[in-house]
Steps between C-alpha positions, in 0.01 A plus 500: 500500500736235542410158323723281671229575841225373324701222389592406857129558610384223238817285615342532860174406349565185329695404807218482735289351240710261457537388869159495537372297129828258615294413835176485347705248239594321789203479723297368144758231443462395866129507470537293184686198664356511845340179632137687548477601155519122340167463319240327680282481198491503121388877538700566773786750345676697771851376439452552100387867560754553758767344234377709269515865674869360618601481121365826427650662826801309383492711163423823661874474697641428155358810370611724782867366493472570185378880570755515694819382315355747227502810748826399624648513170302806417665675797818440398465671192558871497121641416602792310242723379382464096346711349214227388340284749653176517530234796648661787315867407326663769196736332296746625129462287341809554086566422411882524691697745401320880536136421834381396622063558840400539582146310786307523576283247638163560566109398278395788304601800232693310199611713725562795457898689733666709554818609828667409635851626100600541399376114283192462696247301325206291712240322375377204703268247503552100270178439184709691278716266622811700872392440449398091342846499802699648810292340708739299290808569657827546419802733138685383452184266081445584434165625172290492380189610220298268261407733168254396609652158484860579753756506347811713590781640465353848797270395728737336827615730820686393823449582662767754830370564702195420826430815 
């Protein structure tokens, strides 16, 4: 499977997000300083709330540059394969013989899903519980998640292959 495909998938991602969180920055900013949102009241707070979601928005666009720049650099890089999972690994998690996940590790982006040469793909990035549990794993190491303080067998996968 060839990383640099899901890499340009998650590219393509951010980029659309980012049009879109850009105009809803915009259209919040606008909302903020347009004449029918000065307060007409005390408890009147339209243009403070619209301010507000315009700063946030604002942040949001930082953050997806920011995606971005990383997953620019990242694709750049030659992702070689290692034989422990480190940022850039792609790893197939495998519970009992039927159900088998395909992670992609990464510096940002986690939670996004593609679909990649038939094979659901889901990034995650080393910060999320999923990612702390795979970093430097090796193929058939057991991996678990702690969940509400439990470890069960429910939450136990293996690892099948590491690319």
């Amino acid at each position: 499977m060839n990383k640099k495909n899901i890499i340009q998938r998650v590219l393509q991602h951010l980029s659309t997000e980012l049009k879109a969180t850009e105009l809803a920055a915009n259209n919040a900013h606008l909302a903020a300083i347009d004449d029918q949102s000065i307060a007409e009241t005390q408890y009147d707070t339209v243009a403070i709330e619209a301010g507000y979601l315009a700063e946030g928005q604002s942040k949001r666009v930082d953050v997806i540059k920011n995606s971005i720049a990383l997953f620019e650099q990242f694709y750049v890089r030659e992702l070689k394969s290692s034989p422990t999972i480190v940022i850039g690994s792609l790893v197939q998690l495998e519970k009992g013989i039927t159900n088998s996940n395909w992670l992609f590790i990464a510096p940002a982006a986690g939670g996004f899903r593609c679909v990649v040469e038939e094979n659901n793909i889901t990034v995650i990035t080393p910060h999320s519980p999923m990612g702390q549990a795979l970093i430097n794993k090796e193929v058939n190491d057991e991996v678990s998640l702690l969940i509400n303080g439990l470890t069960t067998a429910e939450n136990i996968d293996y690892i099948h292959s590491i690319i």
